[in-house]
N, C-alpha and C positions, 0 to 999 in steps of 0.2 A: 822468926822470919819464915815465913814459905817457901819450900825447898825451890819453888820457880824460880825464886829472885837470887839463887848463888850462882856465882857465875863458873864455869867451867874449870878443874883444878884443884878447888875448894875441898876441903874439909869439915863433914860439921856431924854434930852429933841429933838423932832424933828427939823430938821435945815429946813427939805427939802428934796422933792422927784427927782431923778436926771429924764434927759430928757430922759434918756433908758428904762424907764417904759411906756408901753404904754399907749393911753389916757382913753381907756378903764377901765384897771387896777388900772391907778390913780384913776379913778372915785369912782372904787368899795372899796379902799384903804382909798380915802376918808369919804367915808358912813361908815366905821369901825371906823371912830375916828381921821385915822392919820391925823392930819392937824398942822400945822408950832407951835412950841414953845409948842405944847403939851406933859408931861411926856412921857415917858413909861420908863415898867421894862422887862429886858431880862429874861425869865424864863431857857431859855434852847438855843442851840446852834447847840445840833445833837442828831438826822439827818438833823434836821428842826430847824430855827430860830424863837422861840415861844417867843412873848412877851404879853403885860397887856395892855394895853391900857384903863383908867379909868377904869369900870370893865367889856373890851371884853378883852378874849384870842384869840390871833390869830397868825396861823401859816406858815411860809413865807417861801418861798426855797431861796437856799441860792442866787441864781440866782437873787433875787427878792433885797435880805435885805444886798445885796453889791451896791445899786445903794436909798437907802434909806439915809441920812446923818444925822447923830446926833452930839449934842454938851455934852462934861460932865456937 
């Protein structure tokens, strides 16, 4: 699923970054924590896609966090 579509609350674990993220992005994405099989929790949805990642908040356009993939 696309981390867009969980809705606030949720827990889910990273699947993968889709190939429409640049490599730049992915870089900096990954230095924040996101890296495969890792939690996070969705805080929020709008305007912005805010989640938890161990203990960073980070906040994604939606742009970004429809090409992000999660598992429940």
């Amino acid at each position: 699923l696309p981390l867009a579509f969980i809705p606030p609350g949720e827990e889910v674990r990273l699947a993968g970054l889709g190939d429409e993220i640049d490599a730049l992005q992915r870089e900096q994405l990954t230095a924040y924590g996101l890296a495969e099989n890792r939690p996070l929790r969705v805080l929020q949805q709008k305007p912005m896609t805010v989640i938890l990642a161990e203990e960073v908040e980070l906040a994604l356009e939606h742009s970004v966090a429809r090409h992000i993939w999660v598992v429940r």
